[in-house]
Each structure stands twice: as C-alpha cells, then as structure tokens.
mmCIF file of the N, C-alpha and C atoms, coordinates in Angstrom:
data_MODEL
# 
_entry.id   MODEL 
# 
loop_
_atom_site.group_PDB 
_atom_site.id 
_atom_site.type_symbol 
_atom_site.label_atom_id 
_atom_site.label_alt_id 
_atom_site.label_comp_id 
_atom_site.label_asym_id 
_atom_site.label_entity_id 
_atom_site.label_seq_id 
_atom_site.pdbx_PDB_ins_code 
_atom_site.Cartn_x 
_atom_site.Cartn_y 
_atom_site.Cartn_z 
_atom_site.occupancy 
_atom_site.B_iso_or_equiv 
_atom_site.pdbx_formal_charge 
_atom_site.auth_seq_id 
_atom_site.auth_comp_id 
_atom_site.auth_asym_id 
_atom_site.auth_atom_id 
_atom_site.pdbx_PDB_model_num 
ATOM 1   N N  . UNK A 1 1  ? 40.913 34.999 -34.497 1.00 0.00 ? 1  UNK A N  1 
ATOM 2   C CA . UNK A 1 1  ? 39.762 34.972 -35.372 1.00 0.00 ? 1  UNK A CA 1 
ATOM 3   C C  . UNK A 1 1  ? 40.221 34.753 -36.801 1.00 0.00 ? 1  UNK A C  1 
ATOM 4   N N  . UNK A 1 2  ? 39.181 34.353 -37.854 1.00 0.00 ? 2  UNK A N  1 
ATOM 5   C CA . UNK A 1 2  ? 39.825 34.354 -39.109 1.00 0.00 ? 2  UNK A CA 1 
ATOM 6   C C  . UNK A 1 2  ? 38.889 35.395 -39.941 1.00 0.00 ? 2  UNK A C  1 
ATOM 7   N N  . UNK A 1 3  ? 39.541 35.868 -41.060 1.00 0.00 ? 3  UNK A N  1 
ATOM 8   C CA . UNK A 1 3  ? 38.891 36.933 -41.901 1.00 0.00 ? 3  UNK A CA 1 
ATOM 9   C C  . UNK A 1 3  ? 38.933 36.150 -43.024 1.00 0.00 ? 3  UNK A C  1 
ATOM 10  N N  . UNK A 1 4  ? 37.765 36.418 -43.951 1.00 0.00 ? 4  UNK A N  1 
ATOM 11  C CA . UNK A 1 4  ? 37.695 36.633 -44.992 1.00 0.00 ? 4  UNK A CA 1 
ATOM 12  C C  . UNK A 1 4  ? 38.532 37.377 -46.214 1.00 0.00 ? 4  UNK A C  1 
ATOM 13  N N  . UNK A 1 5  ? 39.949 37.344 -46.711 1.00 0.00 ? 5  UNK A N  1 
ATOM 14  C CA . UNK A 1 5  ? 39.957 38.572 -47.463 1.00 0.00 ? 5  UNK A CA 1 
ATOM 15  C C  . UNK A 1 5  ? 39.555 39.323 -48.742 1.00 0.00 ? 5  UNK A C  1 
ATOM 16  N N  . UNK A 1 6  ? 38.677 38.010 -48.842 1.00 0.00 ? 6  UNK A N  1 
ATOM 17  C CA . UNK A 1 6  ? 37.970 37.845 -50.183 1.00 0.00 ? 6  UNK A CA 1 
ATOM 18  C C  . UNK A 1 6  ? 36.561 38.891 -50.210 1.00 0.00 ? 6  UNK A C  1 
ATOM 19  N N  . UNK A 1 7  ? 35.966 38.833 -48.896 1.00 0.00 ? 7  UNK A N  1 
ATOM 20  C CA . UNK A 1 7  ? 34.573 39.601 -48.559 1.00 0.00 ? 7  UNK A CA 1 
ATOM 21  C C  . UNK A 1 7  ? 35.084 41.122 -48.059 1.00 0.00 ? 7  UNK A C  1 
ATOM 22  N N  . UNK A 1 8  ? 36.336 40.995 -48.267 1.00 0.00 ? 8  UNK A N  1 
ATOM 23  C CA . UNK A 1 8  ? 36.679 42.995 -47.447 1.00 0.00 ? 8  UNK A CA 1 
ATOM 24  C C  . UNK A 1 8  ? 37.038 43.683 -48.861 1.00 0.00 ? 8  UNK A C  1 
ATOM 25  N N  . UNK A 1 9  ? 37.796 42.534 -49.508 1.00 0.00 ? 9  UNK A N  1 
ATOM 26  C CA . UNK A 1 9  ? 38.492 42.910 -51.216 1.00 0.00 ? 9  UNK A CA 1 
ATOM 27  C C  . UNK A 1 9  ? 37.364 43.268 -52.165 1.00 0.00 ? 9  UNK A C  1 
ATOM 28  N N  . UNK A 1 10 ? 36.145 42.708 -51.994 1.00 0.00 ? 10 UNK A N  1 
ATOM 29  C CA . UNK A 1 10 ? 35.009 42.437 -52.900 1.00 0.00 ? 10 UNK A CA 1 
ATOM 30  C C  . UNK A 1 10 ? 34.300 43.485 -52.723 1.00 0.00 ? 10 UNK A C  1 
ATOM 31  N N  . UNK A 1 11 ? 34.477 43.962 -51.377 1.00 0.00 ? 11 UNK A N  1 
ATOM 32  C CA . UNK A 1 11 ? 33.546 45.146 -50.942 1.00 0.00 ? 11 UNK A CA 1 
ATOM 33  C C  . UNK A 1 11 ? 33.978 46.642 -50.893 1.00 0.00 ? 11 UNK A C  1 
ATOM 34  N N  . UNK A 1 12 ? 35.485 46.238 -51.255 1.00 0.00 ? 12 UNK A N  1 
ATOM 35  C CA . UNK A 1 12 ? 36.427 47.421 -51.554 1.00 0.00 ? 12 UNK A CA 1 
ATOM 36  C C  . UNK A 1 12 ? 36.875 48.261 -49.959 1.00 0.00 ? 12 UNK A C  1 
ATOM 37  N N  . UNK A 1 13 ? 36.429 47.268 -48.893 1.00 0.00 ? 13 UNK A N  1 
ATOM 38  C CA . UNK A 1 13 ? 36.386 47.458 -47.255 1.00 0.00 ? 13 UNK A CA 1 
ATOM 39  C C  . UNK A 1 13 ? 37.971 47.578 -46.912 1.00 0.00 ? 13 UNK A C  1 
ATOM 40  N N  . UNK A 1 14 ? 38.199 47.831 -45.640 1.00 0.00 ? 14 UNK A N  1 
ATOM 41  C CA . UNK A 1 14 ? 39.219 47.912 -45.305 1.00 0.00 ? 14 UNK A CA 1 
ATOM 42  C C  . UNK A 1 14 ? 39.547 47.336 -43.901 1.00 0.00 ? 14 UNK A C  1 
ATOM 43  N N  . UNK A 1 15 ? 40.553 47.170 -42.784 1.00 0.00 ? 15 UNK A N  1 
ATOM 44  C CA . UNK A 1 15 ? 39.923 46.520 -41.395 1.00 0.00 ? 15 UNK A CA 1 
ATOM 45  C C  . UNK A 1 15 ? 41.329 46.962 -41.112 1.00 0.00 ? 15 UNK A C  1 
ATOM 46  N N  . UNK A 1 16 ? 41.887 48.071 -39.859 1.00 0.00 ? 16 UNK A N  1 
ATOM 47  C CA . UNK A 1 16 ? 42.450 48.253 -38.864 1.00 0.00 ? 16 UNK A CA 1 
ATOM 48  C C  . UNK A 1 16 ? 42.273 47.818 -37.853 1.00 0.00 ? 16 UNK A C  1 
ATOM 49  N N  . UNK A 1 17 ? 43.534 47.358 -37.019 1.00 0.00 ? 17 UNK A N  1 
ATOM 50  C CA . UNK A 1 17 ? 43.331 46.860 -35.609 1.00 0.00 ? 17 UNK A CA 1 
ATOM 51  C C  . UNK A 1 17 ? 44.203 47.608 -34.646 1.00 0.00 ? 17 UNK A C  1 
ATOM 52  N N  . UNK A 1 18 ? 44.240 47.434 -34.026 1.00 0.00 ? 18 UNK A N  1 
ATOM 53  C CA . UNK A 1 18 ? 45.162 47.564 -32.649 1.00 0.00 ? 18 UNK A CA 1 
ATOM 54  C C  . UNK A 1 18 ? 44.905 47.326 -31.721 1.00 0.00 ? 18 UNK A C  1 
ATOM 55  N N  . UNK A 1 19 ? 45.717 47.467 -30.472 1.00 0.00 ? 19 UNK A N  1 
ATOM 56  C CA . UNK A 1 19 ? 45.687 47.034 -28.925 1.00 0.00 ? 19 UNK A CA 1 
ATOM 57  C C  . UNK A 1 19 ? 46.247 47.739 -28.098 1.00 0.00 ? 19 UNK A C  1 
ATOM 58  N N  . UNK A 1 20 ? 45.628 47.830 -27.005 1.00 0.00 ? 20 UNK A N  1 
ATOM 59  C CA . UNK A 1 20 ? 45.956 49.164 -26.302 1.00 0.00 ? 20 UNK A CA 1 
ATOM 60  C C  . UNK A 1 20 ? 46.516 48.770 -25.373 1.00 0.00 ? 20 UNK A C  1 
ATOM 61  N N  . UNK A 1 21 ? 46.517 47.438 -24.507 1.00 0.00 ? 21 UNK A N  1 
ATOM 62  C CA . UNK A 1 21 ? 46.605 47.407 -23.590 1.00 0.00 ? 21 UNK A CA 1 
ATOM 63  C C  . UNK A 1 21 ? 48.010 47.056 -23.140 1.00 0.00 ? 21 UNK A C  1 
ATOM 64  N N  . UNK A 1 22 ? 48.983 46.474 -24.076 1.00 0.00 ? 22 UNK A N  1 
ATOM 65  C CA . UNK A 1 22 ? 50.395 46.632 -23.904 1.00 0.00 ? 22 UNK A CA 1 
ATOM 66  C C  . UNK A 1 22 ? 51.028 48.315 -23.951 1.00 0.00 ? 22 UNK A C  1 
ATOM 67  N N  . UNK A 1 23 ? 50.064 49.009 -24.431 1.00 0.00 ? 23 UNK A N  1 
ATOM 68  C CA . UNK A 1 23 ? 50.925 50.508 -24.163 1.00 0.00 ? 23 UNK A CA 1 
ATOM 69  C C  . UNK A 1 23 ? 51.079 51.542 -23.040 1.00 0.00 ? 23 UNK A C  1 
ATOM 70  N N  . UNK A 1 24 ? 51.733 52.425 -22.561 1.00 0.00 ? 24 UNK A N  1 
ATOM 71  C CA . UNK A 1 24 ? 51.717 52.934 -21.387 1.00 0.00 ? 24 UNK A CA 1 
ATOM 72  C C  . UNK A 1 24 ? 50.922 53.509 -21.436 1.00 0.00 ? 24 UNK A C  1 
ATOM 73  N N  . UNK A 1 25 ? 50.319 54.232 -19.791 1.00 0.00 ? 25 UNK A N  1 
ATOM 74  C CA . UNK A 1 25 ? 49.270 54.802 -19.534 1.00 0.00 ? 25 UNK A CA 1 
ATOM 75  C C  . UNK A 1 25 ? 49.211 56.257 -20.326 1.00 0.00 ? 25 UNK A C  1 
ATOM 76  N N  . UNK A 1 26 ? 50.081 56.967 -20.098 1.00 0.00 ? 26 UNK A N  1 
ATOM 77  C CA . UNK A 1 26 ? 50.200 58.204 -20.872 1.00 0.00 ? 26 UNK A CA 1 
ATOM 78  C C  . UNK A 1 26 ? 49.685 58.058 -22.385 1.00 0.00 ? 26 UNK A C  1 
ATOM 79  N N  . UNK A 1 27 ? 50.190 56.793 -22.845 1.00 0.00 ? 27 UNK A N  1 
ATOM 80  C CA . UNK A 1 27 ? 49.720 56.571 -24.461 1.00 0.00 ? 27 UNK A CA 1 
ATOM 81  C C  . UNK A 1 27 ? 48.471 56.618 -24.628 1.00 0.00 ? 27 UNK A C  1 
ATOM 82  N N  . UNK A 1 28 ? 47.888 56.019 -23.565 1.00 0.00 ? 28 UNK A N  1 
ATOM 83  C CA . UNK A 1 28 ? 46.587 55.233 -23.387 1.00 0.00 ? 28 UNK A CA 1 
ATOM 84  C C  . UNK A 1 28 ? 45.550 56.763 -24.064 1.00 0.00 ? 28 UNK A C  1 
ATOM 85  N N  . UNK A 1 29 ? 45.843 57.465 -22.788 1.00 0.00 ? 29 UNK A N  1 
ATOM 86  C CA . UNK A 1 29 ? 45.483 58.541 -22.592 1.00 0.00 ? 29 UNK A CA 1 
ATOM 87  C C  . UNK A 1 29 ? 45.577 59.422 -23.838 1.00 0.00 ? 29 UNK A C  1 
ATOM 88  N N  . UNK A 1 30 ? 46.719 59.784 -24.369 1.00 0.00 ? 30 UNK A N  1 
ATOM 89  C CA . UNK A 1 30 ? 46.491 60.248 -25.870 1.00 0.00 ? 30 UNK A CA 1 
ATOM 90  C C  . UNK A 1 30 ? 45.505 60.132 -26.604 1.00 0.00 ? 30 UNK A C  1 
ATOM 91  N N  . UNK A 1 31 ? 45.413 58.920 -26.837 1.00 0.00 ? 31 UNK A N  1 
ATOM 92  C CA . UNK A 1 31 ? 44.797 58.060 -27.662 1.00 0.00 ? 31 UNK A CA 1 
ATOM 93  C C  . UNK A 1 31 ? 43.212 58.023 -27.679 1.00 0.00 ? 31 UNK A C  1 
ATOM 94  N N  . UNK A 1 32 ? 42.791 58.220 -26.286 1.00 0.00 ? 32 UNK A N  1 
ATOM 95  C CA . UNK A 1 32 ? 41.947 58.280 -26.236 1.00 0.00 ? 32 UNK A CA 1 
ATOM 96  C C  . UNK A 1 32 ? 41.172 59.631 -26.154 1.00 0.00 ? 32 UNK A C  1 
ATOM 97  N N  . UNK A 1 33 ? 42.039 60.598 -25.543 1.00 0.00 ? 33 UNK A N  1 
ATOM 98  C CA . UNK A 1 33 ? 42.030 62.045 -26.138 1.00 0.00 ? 33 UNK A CA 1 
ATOM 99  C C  . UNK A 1 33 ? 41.550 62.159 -27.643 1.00 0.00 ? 33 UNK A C  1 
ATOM 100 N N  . UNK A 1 34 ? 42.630 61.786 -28.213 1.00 0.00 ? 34 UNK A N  1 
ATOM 101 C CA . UNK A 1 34 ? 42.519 62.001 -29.690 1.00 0.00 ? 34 UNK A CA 1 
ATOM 102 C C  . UNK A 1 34 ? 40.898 62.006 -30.492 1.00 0.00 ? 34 UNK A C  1 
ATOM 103 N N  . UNK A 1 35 ? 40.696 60.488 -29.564 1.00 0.00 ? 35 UNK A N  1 
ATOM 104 C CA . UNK A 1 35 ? 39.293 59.981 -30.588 1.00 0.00 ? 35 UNK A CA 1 
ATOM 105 C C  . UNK A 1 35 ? 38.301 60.908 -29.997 1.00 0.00 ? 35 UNK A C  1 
ATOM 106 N N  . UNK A 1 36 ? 38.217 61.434 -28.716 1.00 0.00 ? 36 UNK A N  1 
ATOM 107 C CA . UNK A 1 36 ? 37.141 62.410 -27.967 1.00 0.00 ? 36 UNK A CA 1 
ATOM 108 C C  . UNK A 1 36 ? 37.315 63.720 -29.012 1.00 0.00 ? 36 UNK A C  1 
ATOM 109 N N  . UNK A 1 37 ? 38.296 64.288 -29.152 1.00 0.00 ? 37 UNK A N  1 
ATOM 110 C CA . UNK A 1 37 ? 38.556 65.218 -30.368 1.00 0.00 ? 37 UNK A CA 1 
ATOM 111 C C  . UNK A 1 37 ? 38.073 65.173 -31.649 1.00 0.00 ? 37 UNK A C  1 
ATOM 112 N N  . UNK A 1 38 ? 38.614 63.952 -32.196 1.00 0.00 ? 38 UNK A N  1 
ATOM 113 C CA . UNK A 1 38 ? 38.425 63.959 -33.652 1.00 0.00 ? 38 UNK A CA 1 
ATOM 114 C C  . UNK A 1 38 ? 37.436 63.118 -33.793 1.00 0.00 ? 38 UNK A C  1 
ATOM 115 N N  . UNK A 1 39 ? 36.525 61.999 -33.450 1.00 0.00 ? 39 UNK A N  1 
ATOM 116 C CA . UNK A 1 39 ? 36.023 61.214 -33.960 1.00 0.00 ? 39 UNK A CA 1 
ATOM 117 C C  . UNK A 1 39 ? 34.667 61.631 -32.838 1.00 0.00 ? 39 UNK A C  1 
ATOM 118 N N  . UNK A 1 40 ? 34.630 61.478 -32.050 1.00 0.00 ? 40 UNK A N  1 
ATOM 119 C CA . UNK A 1 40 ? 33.166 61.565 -31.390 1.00 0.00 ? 40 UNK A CA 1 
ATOM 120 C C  . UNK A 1 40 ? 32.762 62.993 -32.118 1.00 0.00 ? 40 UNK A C  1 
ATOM 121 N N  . UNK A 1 41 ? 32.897 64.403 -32.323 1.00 0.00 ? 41 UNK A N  1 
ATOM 122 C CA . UNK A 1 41 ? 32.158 65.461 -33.015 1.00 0.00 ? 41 UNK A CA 1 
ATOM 123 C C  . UNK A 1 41 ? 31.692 64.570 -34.058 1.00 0.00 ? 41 UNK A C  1 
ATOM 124 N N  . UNK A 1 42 ? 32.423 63.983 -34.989 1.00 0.00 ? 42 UNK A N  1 
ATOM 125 C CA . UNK A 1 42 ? 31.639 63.032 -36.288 1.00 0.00 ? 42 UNK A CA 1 
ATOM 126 C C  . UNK A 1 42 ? 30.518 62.085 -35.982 1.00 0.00 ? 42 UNK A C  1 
ATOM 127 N N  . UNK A 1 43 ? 31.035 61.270 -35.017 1.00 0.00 ? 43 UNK A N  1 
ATOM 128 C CA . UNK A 1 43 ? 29.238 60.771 -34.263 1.00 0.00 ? 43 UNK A CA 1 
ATOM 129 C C  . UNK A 1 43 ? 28.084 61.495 -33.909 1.00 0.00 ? 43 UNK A C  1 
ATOM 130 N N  . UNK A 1 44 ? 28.810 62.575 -33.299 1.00 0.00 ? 44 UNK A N  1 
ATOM 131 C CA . UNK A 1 44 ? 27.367 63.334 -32.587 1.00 0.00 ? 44 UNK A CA 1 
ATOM 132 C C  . UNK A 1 44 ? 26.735 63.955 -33.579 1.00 0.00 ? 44 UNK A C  1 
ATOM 133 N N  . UNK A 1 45 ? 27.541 64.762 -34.991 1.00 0.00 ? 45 UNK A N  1 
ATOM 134 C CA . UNK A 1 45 ? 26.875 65.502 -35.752 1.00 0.00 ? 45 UNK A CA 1 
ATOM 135 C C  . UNK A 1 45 ? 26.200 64.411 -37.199 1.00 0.00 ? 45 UNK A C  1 
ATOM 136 N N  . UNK A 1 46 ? 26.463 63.012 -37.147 1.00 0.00 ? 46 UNK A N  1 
ATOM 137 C CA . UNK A 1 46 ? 26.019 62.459 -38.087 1.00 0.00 ? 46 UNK A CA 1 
ATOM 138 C C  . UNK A 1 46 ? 26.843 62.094 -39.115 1.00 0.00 ? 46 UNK A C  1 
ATOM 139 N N  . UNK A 1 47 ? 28.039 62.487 -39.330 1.00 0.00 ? 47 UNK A N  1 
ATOM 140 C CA . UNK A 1 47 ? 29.365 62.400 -40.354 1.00 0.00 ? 47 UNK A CA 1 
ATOM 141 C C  . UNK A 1 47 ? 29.343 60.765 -40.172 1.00 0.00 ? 47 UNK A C  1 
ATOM 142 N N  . UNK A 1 48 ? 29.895 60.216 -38.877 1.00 0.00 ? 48 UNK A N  1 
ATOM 143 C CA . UNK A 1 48 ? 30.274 58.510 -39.062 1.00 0.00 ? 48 UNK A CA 1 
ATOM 144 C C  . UNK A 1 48 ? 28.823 57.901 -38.426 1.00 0.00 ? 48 UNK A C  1 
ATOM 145 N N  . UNK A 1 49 ? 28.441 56.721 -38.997 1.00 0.00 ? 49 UNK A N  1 
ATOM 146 C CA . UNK A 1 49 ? 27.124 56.317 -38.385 1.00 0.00 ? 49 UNK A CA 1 
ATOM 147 C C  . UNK A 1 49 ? 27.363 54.548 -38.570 1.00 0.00 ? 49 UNK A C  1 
ATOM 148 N N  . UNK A 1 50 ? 26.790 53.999 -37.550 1.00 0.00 ? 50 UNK A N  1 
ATOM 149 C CA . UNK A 1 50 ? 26.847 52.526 -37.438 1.00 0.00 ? 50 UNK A CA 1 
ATOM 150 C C  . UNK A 1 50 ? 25.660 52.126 -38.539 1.00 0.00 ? 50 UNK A C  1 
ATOM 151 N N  . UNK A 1 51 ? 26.106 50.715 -39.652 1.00 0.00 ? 51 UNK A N  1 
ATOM 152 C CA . UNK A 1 51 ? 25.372 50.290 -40.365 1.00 0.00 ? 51 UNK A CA 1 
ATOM 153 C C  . UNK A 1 51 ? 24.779 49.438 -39.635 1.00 0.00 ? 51 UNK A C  1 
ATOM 154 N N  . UNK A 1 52 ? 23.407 49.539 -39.509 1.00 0.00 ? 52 UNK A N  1 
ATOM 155 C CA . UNK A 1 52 ? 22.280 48.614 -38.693 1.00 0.00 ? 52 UNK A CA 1 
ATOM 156 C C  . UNK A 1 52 ? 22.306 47.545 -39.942 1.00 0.00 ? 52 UNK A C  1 
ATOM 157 N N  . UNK A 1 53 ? 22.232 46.360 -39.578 1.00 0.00 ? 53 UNK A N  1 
ATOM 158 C CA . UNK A 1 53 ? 21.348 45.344 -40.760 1.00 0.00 ? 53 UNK A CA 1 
ATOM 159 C C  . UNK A 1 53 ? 19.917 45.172 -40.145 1.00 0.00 ? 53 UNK A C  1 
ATOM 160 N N  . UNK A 1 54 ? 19.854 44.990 -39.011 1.00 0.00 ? 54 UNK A N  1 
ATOM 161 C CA . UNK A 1 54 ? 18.722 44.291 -38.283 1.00 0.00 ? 54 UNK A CA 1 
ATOM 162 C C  . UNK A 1 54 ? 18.722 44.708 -36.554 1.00 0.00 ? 54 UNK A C  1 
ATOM 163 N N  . UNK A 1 55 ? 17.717 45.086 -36.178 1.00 0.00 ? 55 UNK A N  1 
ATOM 164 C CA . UNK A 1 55 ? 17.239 45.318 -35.261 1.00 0.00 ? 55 UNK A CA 1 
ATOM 165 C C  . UNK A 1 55 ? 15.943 43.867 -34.475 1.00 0.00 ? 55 UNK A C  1 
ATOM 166 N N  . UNK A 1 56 ? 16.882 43.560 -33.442 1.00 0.00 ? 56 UNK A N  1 
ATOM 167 C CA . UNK A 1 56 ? 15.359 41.608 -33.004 1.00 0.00 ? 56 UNK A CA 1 
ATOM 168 C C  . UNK A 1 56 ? 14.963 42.335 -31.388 1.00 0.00 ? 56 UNK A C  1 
ATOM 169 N N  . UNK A 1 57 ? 13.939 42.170 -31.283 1.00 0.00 ? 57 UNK A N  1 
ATOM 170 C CA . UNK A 1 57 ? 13.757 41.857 -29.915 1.00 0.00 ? 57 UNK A CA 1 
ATOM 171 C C  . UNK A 1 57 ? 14.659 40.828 -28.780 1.00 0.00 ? 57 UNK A C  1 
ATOM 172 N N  . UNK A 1 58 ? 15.249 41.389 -28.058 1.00 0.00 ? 58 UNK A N  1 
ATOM 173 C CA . UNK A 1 58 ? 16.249 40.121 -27.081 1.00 0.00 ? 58 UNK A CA 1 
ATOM 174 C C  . UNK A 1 58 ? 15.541 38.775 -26.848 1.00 0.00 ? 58 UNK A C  1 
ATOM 175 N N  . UNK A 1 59 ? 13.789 38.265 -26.908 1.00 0.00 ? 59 UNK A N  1 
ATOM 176 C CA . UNK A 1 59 ? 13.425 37.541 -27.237 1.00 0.00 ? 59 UNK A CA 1 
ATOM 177 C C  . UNK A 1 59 ? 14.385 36.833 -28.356 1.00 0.00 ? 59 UNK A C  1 
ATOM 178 N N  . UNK A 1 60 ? 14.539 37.329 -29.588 1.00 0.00 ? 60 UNK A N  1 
ATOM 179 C CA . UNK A 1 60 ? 15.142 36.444 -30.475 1.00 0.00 ? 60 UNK A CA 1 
ATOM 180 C C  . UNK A 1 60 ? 16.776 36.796 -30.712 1.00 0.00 ? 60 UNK A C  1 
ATOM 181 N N  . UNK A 1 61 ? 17.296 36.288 -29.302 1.00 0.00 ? 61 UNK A N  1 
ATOM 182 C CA . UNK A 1 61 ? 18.321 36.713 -29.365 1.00 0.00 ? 61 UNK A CA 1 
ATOM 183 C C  . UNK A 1 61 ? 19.514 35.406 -30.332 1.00 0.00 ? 61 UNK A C  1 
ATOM 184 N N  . UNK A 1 62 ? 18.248 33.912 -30.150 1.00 0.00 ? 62 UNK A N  1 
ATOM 185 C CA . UNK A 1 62 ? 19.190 33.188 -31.161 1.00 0.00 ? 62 UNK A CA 1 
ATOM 186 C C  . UNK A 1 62 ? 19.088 33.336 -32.327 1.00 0.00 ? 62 UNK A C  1 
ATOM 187 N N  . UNK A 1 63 ? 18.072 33.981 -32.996 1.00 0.00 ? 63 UNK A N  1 
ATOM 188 C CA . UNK A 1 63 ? 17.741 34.755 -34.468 1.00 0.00 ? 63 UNK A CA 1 
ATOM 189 C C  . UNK A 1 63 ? 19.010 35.315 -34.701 1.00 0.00 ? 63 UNK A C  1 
ATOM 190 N N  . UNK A 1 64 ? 19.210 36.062 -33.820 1.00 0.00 ? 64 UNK A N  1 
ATOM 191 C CA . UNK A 1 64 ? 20.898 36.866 -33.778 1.00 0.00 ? 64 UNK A CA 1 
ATOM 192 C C  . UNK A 1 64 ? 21.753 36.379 -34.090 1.00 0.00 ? 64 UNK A C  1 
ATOM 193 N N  . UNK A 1 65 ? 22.295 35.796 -33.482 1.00 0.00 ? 65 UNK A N  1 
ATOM 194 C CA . UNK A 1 65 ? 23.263 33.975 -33.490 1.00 0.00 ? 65 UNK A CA 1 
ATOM 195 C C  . UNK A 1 65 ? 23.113 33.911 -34.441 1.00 0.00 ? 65 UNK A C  1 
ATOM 196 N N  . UNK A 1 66 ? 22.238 33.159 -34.982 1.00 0.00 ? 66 UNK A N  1 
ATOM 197 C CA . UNK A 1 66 ? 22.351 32.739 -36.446 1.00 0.00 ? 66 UNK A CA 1 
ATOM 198 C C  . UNK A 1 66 ? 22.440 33.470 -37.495 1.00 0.00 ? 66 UNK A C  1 
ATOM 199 N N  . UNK A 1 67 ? 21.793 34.770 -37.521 1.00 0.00 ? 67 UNK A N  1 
ATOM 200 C CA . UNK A 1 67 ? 23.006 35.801 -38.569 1.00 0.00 ? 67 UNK A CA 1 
ATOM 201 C C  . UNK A 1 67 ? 23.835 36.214 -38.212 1.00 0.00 ? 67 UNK A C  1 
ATOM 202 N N  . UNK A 1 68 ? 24.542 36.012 -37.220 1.00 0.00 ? 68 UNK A N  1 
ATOM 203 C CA . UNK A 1 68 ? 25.767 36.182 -37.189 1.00 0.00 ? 68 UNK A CA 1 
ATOM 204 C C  . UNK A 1 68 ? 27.224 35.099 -38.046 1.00 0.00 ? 68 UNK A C  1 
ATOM 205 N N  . UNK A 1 69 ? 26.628 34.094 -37.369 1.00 0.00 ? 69 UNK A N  1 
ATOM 206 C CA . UNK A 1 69 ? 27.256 32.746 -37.948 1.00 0.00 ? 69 UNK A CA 1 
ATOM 207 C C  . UNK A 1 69 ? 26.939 32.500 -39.299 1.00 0.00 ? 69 UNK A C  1 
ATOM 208 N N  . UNK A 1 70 ? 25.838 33.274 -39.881 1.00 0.00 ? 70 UNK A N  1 
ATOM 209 C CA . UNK A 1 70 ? 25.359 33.076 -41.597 1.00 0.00 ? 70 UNK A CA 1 
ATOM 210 C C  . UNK A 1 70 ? 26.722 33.642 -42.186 1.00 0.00 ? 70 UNK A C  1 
ATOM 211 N N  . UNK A 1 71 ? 26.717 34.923 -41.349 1.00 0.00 ? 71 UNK A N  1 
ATOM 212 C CA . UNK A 1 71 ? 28.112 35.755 -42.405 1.00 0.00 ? 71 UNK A CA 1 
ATOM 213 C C  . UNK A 1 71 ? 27.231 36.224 -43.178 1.00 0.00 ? 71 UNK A C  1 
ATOM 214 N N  . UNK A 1 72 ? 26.484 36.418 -43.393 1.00 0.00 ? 72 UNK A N  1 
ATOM 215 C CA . UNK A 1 72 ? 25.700 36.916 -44.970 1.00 0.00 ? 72 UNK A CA 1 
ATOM 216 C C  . UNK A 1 72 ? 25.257 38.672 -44.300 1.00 0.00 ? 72 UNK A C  1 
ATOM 217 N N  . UNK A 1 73 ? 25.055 39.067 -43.406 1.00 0.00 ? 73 UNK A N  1 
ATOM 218 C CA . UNK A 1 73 ? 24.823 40.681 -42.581 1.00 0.00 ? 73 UNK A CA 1 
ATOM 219 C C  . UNK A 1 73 ? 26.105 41.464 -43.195 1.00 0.00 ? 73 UNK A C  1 
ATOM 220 N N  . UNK A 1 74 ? 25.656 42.802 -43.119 1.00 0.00 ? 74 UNK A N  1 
ATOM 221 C CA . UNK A 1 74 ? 26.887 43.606 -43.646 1.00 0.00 ? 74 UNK A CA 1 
ATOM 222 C C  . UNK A 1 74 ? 26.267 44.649 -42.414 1.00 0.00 ? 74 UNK A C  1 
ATOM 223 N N  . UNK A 1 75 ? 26.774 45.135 -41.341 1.00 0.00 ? 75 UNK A N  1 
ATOM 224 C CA . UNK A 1 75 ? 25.977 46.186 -40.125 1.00 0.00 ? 75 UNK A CA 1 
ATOM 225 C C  . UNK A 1 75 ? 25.928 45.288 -38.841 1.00 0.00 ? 75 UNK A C  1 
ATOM 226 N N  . UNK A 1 76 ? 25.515 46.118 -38.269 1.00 0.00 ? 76 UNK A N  1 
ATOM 227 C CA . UNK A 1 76 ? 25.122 45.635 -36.855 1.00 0.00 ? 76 UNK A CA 1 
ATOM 228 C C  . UNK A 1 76 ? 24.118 44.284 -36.820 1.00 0.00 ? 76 UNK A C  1 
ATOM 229 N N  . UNK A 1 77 ? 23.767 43.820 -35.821 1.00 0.00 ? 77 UNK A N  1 
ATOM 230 C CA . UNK A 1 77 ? 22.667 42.991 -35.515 1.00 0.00 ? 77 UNK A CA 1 
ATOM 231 C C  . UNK A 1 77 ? 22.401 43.467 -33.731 1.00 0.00 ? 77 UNK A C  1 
ATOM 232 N N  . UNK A 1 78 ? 20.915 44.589 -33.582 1.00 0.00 ? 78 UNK A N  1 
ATOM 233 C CA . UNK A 1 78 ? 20.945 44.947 -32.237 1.00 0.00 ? 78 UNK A CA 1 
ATOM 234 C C  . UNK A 1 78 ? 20.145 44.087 -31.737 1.00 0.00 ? 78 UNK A C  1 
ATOM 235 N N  . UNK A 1 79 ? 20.266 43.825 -30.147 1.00 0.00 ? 79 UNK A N  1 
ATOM 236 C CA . UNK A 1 79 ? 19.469 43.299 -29.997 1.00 0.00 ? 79 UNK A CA 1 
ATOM 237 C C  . UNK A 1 79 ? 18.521 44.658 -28.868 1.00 0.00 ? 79 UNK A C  1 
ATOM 238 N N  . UNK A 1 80 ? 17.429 44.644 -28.863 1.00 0.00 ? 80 UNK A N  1 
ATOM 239 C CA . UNK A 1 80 ? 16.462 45.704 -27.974 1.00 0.00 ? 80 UNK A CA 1 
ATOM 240 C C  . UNK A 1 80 ? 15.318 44.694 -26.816 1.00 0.00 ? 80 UNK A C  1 
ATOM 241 N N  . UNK A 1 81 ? 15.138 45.887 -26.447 1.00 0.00 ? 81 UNK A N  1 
ATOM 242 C CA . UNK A 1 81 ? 14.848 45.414 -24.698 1.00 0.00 ? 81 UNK A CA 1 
ATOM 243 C C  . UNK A 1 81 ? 13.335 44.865 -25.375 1.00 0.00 ? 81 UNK A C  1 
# 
C-alpha cells in the first residue's frame, strides 16, 4: 500500500504495524493475551473509541467506495444492514 506522510505529519497522527503471522504460536498467544488485558477494558469502558465519519445503508455501498478512494474521510465508513 502507499501512505501519505504528509496527511499523518499534518495531523500530528501516528501509524504502527505489525504481523503476526510469521511468529510462533506461543507468541501469538501472548500477544493476544496482552490486548484482551490491556486494550479491550478501554473499549468496553469507553477510553478508546472508533472515529465514525459516516454511517450508508449497504444499499450505498458504492457511496462507500468512493469516499474511500476520495481520501478526504478521517474515521470509519460503516456500512449497515
């Protein structure tokens, strides 16, 4: 994929990656421990929350598409039943 580093710099954003799937199972497992620990309590109680931009009916699911490909969204784009 390609990034922007101009739109993460501008926004004062940041972007970690990784990959799990070259690591051993035991790692795996850590790892995923970890986030059940530390990061899901922050979901459930409201601390980390997904930025919605837009919510479409799956009707307009190419509405979607096309803000996606605008680049101009900062959040999600859901699509609902």
């Amino acid at each position: 994929t390609e990034v922007d580093l101009r739109l993460l710099m501008a926004r004062c954003a940041s972007m970690s990656v990784t990959g799990l799937r070259a690591r051993p199972a035991a790692e795996k497992a850590a790892i995923v421990s970890g986030v059940r620990k530390t990061v899901w309590p922050m979901v459930a109680d409201g601390r980390i929350r997904p930025v919605v931009y837009r919510r479409l009916p799956m009707a307009d699911a190419g509405e979607a598409h096309r803000l996606m490909e605008s680049n101009e969204h900062i959040g999600k784009i859901l699509l609902t039943p």
